[in-house]
C-alpha positions in Angstrom: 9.3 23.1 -5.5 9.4 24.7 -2.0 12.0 24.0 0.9 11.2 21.4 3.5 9.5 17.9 3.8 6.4 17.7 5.6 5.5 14.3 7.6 1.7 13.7 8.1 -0.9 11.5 9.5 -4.8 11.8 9.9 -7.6 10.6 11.3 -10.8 9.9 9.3 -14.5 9.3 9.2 -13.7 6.2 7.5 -12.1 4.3 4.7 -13.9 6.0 2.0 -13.2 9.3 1.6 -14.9 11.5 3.8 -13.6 13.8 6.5 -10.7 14.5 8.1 -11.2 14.4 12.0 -7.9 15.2 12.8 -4.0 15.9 10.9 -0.8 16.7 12.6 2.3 17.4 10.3 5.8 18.3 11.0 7.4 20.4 9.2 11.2 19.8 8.1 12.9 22.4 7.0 16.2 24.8 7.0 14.4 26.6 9.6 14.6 23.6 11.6 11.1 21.6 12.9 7.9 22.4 14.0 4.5 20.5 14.3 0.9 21.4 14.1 -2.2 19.6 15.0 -5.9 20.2 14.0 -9.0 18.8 15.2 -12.1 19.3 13.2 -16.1 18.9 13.4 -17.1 16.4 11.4 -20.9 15.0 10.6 -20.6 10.8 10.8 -18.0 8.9 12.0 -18.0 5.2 10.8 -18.5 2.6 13.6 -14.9 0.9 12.4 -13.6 4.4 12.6 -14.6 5.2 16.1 -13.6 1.7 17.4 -10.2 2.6 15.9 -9.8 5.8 17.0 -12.0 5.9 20.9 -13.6 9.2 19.7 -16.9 10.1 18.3 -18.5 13.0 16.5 -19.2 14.6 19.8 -15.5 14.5 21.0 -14.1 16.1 17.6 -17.0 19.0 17.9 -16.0 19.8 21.3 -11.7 19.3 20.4 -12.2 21.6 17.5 -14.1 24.1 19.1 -17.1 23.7 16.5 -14.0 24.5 13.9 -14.5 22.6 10.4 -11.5 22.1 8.2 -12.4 25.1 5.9 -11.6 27.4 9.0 -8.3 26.5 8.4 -7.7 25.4 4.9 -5.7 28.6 3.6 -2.7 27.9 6.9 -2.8 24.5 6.3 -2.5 25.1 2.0 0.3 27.5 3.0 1.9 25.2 4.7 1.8 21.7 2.5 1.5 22.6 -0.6 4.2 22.2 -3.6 6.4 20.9 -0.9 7.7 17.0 0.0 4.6 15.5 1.7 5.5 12.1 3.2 3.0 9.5 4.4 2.3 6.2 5.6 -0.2 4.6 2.9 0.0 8.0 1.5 -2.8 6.8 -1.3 -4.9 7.0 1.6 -4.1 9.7 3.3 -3.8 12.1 0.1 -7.5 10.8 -1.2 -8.7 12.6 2.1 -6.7 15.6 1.7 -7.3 16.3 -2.1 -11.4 16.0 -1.1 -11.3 18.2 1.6 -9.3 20.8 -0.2 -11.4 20.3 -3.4 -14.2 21.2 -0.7 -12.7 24.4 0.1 -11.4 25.6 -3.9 -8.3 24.2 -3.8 -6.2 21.8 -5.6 -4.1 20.3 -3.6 -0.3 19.8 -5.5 2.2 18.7 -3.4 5.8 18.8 -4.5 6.1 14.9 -4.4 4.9 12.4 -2.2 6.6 10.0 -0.6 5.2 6.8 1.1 6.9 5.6 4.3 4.9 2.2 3.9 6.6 1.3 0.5 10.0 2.6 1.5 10.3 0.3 4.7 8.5 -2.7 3.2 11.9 -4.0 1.8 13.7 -2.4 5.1 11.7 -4.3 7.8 11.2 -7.2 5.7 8.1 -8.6 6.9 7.1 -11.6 5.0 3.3 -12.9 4.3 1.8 -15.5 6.4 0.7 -16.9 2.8 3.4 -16.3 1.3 7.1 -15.9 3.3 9.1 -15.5 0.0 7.0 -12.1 -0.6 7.5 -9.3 1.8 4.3 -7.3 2.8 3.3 -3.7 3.0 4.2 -2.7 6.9 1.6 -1.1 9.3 3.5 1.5 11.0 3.7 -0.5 14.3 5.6 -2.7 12.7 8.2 -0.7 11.4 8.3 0.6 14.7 8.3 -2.8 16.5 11.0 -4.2 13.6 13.1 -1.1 14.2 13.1 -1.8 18.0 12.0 1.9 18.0 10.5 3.1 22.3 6.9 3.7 21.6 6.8 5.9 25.3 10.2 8.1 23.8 8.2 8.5 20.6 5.2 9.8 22.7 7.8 11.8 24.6 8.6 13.5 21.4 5.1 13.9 20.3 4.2 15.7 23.6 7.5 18.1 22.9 7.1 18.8 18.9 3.0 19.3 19.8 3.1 21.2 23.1 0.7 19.0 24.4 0.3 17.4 28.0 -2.0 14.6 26.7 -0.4 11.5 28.2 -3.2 9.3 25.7 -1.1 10.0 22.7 -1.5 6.0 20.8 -4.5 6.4 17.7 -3.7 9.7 17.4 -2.2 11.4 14.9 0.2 13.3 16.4 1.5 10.2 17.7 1.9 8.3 14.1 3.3 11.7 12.7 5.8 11.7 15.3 6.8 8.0 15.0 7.1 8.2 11.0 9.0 11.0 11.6 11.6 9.4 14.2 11.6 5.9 11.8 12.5 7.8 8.9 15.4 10.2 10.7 16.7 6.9 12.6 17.0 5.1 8.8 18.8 8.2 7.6 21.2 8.0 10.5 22.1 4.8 10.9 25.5 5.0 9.5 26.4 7.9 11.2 29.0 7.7 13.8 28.9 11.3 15.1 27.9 12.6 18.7 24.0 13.1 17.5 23.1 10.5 16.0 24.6 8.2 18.4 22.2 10.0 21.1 19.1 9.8 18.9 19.7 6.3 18.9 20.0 6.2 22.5 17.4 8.2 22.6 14.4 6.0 20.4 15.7 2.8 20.1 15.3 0.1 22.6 18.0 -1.3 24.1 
């Protein structure tokens, strides 16, 4: 298994397994962290996806630069696999990933991986209308509403770890990467009493 932990979110064509429009990933590692973000052409975009997401085929062709995700399958197979990979409904998520590296010769082994939306769903405790003595599986906003966790520091972070200046950062990836990321680092803190943790906390969480 390599070093590091890598935290990732897409966008896709749809629910079945298509394409991937876009991934953003930070990397966590003894190095320290960096990000990356991708944009790809893709041929159909679902309606539901689209509605979702507020971009079509068009917008991804002309955000990618006419790039698909073969142009940059070898960097981003470099870079993910047989480390940590950690998701939010990773089955989902994965399915996409595995396809489009299957698309390009590749088998696509991660290390482990590690899904954010079963590890908070006994953390944030959110019980089914049908059902309150049964908790349910959390969409990320509501981990980060339960975990009173700034959705405009998060996107001040995405902006940082991407290098962006896109002030539109919500359904985007690099905007759920980011806030997975800052849940899961705020969970691992939150015993802490030292000087940084007490300012990450300061930092994310609202008062």
């Amino acid at each position: 298994m390599r070093q590091g932990v890598v935290y990732l979110d897409t966008e896709t064509t749809g629910f079945v397994p298509g394409q991937i429009c876009q991934l953003s990933y930070i990397i966590e590692d003894t190095d320290g962290v960096k990000a990356k973000n991708f944009y790809f052409t893709v041929d159909k975009i679902d309606d539901g996806a689209k509605a979702v997401i507020g971009k079509d085929e068009s917008d991804y062709k002309e955000l990618s630069d006419g790039k698909v995700f073969w142009d940059y399958a070898d960097e981003i197979y470099e870079d993910l696999n047989d480390r940590i990979v950690v998701a939010h409904n990773s089955k989902f998520d994965m399915n996409f990933m595995s396809i489009e590296f299957w698309r390009c010769g590749y088998v696509f082994k991660p290390a482990q991986v590690l899904c954010t939306m079963k590890y908070f769903k006994d953390i944030v405790k959110i019980p089914y209308k049908t059902n309150p003595n049964k908790f349910k599986d959390p969409k990320l906003s509501e981990v980060i509403s339960s975990l009173s966790i700034n959705e405009q520091a998060v996107s001040a972070m995405a902006k940082q770890l991407f290098n962006t200046t896109d002030d539109n950062l919500f359904h985007d990836s690099r905007f759920d990467t980011t806030a997975m990321w800052v849940a899961v680092v705020l969970n691992r803190i939150k015993s802490n009493t030292d000087e940084n943790s007490e300012l990450w906390r300061k930092r994310f969480i609202n008062a």
